[in-house]
C-alpha positions as CSV (number, residue, x, y, z in Angstrom):
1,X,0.0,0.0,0.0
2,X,3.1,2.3,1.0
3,X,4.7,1.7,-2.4
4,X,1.5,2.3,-4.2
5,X,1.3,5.7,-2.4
6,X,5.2,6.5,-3.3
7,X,4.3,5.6,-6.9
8,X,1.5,7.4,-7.4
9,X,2.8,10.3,-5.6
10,X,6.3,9.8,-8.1
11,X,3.7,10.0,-11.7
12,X,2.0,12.7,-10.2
13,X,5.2,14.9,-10.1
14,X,6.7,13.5,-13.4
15,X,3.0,14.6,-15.0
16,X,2.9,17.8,-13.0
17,X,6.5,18.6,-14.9
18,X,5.7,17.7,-18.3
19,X,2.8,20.0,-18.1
20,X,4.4,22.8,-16.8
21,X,6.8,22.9,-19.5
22,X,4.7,23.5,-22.5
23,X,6.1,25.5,-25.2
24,X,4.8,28.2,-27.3
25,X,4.8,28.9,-31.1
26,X,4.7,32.0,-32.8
27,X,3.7,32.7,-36.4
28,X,4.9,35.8,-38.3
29,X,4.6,36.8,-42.2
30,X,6.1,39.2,-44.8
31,X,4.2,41.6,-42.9
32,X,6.9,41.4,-39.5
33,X,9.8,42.3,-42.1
34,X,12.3,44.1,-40.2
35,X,10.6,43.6,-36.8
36,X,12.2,42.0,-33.1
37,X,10.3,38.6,-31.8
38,X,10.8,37.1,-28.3
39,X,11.4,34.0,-27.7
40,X,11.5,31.7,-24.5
41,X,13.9,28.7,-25.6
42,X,12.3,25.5,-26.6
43,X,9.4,27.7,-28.8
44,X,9.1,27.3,-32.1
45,X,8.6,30.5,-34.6
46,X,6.9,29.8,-37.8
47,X,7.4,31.9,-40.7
48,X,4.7,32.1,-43.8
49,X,6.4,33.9,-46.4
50,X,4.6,34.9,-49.9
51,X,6.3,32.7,-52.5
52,X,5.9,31.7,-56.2
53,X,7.8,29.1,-57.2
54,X,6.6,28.3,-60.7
55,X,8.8,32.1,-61.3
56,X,11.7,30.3,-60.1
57,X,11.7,32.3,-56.8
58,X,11.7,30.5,-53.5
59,X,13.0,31.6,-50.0
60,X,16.3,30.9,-48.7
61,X,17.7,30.8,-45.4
62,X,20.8,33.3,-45.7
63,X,22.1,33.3,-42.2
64,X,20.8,32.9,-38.1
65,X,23.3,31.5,-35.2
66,X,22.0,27.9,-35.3
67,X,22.7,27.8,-32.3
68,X,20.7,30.3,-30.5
69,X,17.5,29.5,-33.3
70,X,17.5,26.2,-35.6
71,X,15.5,25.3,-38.6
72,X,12.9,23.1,-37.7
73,X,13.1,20.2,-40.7
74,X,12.3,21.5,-44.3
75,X,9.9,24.3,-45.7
76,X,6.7,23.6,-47.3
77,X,4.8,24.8,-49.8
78,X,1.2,25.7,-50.2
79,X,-0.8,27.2,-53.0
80,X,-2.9,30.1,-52.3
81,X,-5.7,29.4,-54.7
82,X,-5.9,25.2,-55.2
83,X,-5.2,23.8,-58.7
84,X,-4.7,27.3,-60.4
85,X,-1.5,27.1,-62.1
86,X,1.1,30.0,-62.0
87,X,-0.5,31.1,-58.8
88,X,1.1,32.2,-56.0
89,X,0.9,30.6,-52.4
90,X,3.3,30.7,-49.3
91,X,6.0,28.8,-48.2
92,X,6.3,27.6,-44.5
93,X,9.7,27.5,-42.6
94,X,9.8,26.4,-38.8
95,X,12.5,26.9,-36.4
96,X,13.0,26.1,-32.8
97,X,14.4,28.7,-30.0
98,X,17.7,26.5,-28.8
99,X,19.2,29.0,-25.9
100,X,19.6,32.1,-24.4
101,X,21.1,34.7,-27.2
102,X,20.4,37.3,-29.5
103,X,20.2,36.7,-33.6
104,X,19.3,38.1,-36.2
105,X,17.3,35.6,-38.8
106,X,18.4,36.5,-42.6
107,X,15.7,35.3,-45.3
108,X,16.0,35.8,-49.3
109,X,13.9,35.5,-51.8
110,X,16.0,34.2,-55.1
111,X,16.6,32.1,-58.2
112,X,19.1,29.7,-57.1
113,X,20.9,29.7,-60.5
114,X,21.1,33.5,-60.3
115,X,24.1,33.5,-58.1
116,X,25.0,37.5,-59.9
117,X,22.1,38.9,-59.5
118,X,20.5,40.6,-55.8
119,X,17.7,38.7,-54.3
120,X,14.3,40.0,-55.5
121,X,13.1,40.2,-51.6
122,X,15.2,39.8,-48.4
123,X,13.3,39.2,-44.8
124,X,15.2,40.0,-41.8
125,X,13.9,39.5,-38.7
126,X,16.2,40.1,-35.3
127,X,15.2,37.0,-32.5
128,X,15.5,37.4,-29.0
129,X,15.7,33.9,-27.0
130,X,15.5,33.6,-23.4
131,X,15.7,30.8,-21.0
């Protein structure tokens, strides 16, 4: 009966923990261009950028400390208007707040095979991460 109490009293912490620990996401668009987000580490921050790949144009990742904020797996795409070809949509890139730090998140919007030419769009966004 003792250990029963013990155990119970032992899943009822371990629960009480994972709870307490949820993290948050936050989702920003072309729109936050230029702005600062906060970040508590372990957040994710989701980015929906305008995109239009059938032009040849998609979003890059230029530059962010991956250690203070990490891409979260790989971007995805989604058309704006169904089945319509040539139409726009956005793309989707996810990262995760790793650690305390400061960074500032560097996004352009390119031709790959351009490598001359200046990025039609850029997206800069300065991150904030704290514990």
């Amino acid at each position: 009966m003792r250990k029963m109490a013990v155990l119970s009293l032992v899943l009822l912490l371990l629960l009480s923990g994972c709870l307490g620990s949820q993290q948050s996401a936050t989702t920003l668009s072309d729109q936050d261009n230029g702005k600062t987000v906060n970040l508590s580490s372990g957040d994710m921050l989701m980015l929906k950028l305008s995109s239009n790949p059938t032009t040849g144009y998609r979003w890059a990742l230029q530059s962010v400390d991956q250690n203070i904020l990490s891409q979260d797996g790989k971007p995805a795409y989604t058309p704006s208007n169904g089945q319509v070809v040539g139409a726009g949509g956005t793309e989707l890139w996810r990262f995760v707040a790793q650690k305390a730090g400061k960074t500032t998140l560097t996004m352009i919007y390119a031709r790959s095979w351009e490598k001359k030419v200046p990025p039609a769009k850029t997206f800069t966004l300065n991150v904030t991460v704290k514990k």
